[in-house]
N, C-alpha and C positions, 0 to 999 in steps of 0.2 A: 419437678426440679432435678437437673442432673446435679453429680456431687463427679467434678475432676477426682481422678486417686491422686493420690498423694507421690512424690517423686521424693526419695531420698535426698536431703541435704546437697550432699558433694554432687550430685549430678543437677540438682535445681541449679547452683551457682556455676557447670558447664552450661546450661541453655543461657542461661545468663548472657556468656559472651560472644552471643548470634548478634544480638543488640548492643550492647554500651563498651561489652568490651570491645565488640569487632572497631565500633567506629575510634575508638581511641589509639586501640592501632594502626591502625591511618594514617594517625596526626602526629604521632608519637617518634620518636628515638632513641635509637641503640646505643648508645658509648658504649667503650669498651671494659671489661670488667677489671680494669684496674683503673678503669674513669673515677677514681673517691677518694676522698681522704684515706683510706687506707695504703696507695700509695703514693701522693703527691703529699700526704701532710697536713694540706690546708683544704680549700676551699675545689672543686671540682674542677677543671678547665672544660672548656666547649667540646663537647663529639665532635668527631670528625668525621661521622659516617652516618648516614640516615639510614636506617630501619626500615628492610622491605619485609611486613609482614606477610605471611603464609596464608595460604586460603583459614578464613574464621569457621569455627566449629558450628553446626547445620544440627537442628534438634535430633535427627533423625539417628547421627552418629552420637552425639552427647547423650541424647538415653539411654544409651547400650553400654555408656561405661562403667568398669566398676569400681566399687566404692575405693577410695586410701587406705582404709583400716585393714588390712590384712596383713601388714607389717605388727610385729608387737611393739610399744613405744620402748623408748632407750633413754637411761638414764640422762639427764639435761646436763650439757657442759659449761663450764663456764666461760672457754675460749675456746677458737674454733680450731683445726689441726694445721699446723706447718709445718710440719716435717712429719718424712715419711715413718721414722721408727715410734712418734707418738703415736700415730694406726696399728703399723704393722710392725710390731719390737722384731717379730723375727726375721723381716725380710733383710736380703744380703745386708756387709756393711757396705760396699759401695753401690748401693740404692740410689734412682734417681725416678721421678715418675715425671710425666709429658699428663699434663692437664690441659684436655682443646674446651673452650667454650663457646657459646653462645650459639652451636646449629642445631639440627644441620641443617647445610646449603647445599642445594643442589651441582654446583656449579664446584666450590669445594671441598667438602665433604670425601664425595668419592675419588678426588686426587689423592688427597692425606691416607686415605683408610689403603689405598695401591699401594702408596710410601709406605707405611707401617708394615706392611705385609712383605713387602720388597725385603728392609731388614728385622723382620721377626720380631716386632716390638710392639707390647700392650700400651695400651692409655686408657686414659679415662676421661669420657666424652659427656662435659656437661653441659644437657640440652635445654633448651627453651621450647615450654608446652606448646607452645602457638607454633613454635615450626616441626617439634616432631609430628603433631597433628597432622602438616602438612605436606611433611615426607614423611609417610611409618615405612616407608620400605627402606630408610636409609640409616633408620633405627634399627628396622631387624638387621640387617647388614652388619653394624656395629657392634650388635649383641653376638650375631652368628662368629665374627672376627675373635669374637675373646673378649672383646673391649669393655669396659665397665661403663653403663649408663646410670649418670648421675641425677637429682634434679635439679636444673635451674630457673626455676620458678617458670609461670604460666605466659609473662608477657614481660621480665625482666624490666621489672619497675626500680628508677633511681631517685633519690635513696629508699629502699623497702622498710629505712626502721622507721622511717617520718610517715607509714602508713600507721591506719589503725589494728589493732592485732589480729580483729574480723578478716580483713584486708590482707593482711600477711599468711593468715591461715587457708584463706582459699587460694593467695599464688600459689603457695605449696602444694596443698591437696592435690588443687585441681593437675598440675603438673604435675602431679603423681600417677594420679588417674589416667592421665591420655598417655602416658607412659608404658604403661603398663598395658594397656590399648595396643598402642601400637606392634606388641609384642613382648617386650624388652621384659626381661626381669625387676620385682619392685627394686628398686632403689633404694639403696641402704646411706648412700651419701649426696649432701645436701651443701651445695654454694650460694651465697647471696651475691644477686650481681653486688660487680665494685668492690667486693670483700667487704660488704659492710654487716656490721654487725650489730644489735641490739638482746638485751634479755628476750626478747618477746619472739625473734627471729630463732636464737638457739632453744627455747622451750616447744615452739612450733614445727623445727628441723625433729626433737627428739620424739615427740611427739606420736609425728608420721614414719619411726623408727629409722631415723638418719641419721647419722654423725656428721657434725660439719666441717666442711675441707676450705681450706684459704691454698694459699702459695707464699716462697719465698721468691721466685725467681720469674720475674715482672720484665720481659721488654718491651713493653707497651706496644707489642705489634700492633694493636688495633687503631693507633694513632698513625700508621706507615710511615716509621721513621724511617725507612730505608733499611734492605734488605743486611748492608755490612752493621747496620746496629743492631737490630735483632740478632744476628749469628752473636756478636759481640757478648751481649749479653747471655745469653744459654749457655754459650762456652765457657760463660764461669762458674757455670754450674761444680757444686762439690757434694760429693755424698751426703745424701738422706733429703735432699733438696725437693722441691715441688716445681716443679716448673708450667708457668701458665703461657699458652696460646690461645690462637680463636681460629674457627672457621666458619665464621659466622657474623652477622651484624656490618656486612660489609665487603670491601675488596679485600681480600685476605692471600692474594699473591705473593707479596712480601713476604710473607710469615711460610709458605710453601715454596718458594726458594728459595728461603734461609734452611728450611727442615731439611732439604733435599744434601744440602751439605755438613748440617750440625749433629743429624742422626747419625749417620757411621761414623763422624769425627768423635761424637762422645760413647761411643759403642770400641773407636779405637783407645781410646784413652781408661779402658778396663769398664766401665760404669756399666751396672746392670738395670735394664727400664726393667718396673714394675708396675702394674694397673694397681692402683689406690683400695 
């Protein structure tokens, strides 16, 4: 009788999503991460954008990852950060940081990361496991840039507190894990899509030594309202702010014609970008 070895945890739960998870991704959809009662209030409105996932993780790659635990866990919070001087007391006072979610995309990604470079400015790029898996070169890129890689869960599941905590523990992990795969440095900070939050989410963030990040400064680019509301909105951004975009989960045009203008306008207006 052969006896299989045994596979650590966190990588048993990567083979995992060759099968169940790969096919839910499929089916599945991306809102965008202010798609929640966190900023509409109420009840959710429809995506507007379907979810093309990344090539699914292949056992051959998933064995080789390693484990989350090498971060040390961090004290649990009980709300998660909106503003920049709750992180970072010492950064300038007219602070503002540039928060992109949901990639990266092929397609934009490497626009934004030109932009950013064009006017010397950091962010912080919070990625979904399933697509850095599928770009890691676009990871390292972001990491090589300066840019902070954050996680945002494995397959940006809405809402993640209505999962079970099993459930919530392995989006994180595992999107730790292939993060860290990919190249990037572990991750110290942790978004739930939609900015949703439950106990179970911030115990599981701290956990995996993250601290969690939200935003105050929501123009629901991932909705394409149109490029003059987006600018609209960023532009009134005021010190210590967080500002969230995407490049990810969809057409993201809008939101890279708006940057193209909102970057030096708010770089003319004194405001110093910080990565998170």
């Amino acid at each position: 009788m052969s006896i299989s070895p045994r596979i650590p945890q966190p990588r048993r739960r990567l083979l995992a999503w060759t099968a169940a998870g790969a096919a839910s991704l499929a089916v599945g959809t991306l809102a965008g991460c202010s798609d929640s009662a966190h900023a509409s209030g109420g009840a959710a409105p429809e995506p507007s954008d379907s979810f093309s996932p990344g090539a699914p993780l292949n056992p051959s790659a998933a064995a080789g990852l390693p484990g989350p635990m090498a971060a040390s866990p961090v004290a649990v919070r009980s709300k998660p950060v909106y503003k920049i001087h709750d992180l970072l007391p010492d950064a300038p006072s007219d602070a503002i940081a540039l928060t992109i979610d949901d990639g990266p995309n092929p397609v934009y990604t490497p626009q934004l990361l030109a932009l950013l470079r064009k006017y010397d400015i950091q962010a912080t790029f919070n990625v979904v496991g399933s697509e850095a898996h599928a770009h890691k070169d676009l990871i390292r890129q972001i990491a090589a840039d300066g840019h902070m890689v954050a996680n945002h869960t494995m397959t940006h599941p809405q809402p993640l507190s209505k999962r079970t905590a099993a459930q919530i523990d392995a989006e994180i992990a595992d999107a730790q894990s292939v993060i860290v795969d990919c190249g990037a440095p572990t991750p110290t900070l942790f978004r739930s899509p939609g900015g949703d939050w439950s106990p179970e989410i911030l115990a599981a963030s701290a956990k995996y030594g993250m601290v969690p990040i939200d935003w105050d400064v929501d123009p629901r680019d991932w909705s394409r309202p149109g490029v003059a509301h987006i600018t609209q909105k960023l532009m009134a951004a005021r010190p210590g702010d967080i500002l969230l975009c995407h490049d990810g989960g969809g057409d993201r045009s809008q939101t890279l014609e708006s940057l193209k203008s909102v970057l030096p306008a708010l770089k003319a207006k004194g405001f110093t970008f910080v990565r998170l």
